[in-house]
N, C-alpha and C positions, 0 to 999 in steps of 0.2 A: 552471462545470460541472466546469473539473479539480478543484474545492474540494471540489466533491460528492462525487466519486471517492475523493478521499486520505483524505476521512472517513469514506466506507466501509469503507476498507481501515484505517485505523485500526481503528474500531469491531470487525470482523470480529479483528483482529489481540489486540485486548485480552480480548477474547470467548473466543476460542480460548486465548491464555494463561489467563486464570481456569477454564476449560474443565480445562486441565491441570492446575492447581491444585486444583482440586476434586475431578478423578477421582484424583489422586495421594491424598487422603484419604478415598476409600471412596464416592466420591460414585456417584448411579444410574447405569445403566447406558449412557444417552445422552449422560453427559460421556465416560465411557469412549470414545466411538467417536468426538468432536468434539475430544478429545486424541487420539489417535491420530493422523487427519487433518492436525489441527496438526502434529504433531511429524515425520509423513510431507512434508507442505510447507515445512518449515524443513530438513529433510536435503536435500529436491531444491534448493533458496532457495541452501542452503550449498554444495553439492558445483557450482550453477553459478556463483556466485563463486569457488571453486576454480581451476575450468577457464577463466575469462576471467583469474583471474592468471596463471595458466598461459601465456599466451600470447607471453611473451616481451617484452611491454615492459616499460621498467625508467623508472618516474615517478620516480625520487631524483636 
């Protein structure tokens, strides 16, 4: 079942990269909106990695 899941999110993950690849070269209007989404998910993805460095443990 978790196999299913990470293949999802794979799937979904490469999707949405080509996604922005495609709308970065003129592509129709519905890559436009599924890059966007991407790239709105990968800032929030990013900025909460951030904040769990942030927390003051130090793994070295």
């Amino acid at each position: 079942m978790i196999l299913l899941v990470l293949s999802g999110i794979l799937l979904l993950t490469i999707g949405g990269c080509a996604c922005v690849w495609w709308a970065a070269r003129g592509g129709p209007r519905w890559t436009r909106a599924v890059a966007t989404a991407t790239l709105a998910a990968g800032e929030v993805a990013r900025k909460a990695g951030i904040k769990s460095n942030s927390t003051g443990s130090d793994d070295s």
